[in-house]
C-alpha positions in Angstrom: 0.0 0.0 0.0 1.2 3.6 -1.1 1.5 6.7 1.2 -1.0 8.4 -1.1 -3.6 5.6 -0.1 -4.2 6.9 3.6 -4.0 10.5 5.1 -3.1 9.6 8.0 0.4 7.9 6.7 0.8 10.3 4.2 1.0 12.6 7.1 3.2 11.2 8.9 5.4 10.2 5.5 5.4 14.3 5.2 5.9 14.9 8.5 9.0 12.7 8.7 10.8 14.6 5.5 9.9 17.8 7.1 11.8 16.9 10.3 14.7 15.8 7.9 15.1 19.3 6.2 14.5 20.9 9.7 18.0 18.7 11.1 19.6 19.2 7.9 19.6 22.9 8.3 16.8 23.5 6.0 15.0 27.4 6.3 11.0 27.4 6.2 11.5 29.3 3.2 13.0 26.9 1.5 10.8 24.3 3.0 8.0 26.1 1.8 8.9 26.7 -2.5 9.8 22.8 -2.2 6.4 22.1 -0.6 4.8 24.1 -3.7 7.0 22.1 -6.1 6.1 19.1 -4.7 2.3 20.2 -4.8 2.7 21.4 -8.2 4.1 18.3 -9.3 1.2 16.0 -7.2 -1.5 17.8 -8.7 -0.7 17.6 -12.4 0.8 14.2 -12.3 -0.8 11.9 -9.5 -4.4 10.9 -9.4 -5.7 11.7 -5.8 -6.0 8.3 -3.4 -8.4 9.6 -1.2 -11.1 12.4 -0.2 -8.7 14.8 1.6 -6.4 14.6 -1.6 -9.4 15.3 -3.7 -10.3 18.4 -1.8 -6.0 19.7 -2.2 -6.7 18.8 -5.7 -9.3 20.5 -6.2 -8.4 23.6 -4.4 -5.2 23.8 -6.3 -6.7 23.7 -8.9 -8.1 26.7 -8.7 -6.0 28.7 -7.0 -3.6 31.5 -8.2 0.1 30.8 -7.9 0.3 33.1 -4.8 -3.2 30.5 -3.1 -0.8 27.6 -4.2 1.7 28.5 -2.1 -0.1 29.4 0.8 -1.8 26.3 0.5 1.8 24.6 0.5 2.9 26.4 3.6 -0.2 25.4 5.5 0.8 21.8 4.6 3.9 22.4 6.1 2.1 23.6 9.4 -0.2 20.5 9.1 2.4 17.9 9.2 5.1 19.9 11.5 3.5 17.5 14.3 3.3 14.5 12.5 5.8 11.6 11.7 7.4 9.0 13.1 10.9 11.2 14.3 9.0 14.1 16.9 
């Protein structure tokens, strides 16, 4: 089973490559554009696996460039206390 299948462990996946960055020195700024590349590249090439990644989906896609990345950063904040490594 695939991350993308449950919210829950896709969560915690993101939530344990946040805490990564965060001990390898990695700003929130950066954090942030590669959570928008990441989103970017999710949305136009991954079919959504459950309802929560329906509702990103469909929120990014209809979101300016400037919603996308707020959307991004409040990923980010979602997952900050999720993961496997707190």
């Amino acid at each position: 089973m695939s991350v993308l299948d449950n919210w829950n462990q896709w969560k915690d996946f993101l939530g344990d490559r946040l805490h990564q960055a965060q001990d390898q020195g990695m700003n929130k700024e950066v954090m942030g554009d590669l959570a928008y590349q990441i989103g970017d590249y999710l949305a136009k090439n991954v079919d959504p696996k459950n309802e929560q990644e329906r509702v990103l989906a469909d929120l990014w896609s209809v979101a300016s460039p400037d919603e996308q990345h707020a959307i991004a950063t409040m990923m980010v904040k979602l997952v900050q206390n999720n993961g496997t490594q707190q």
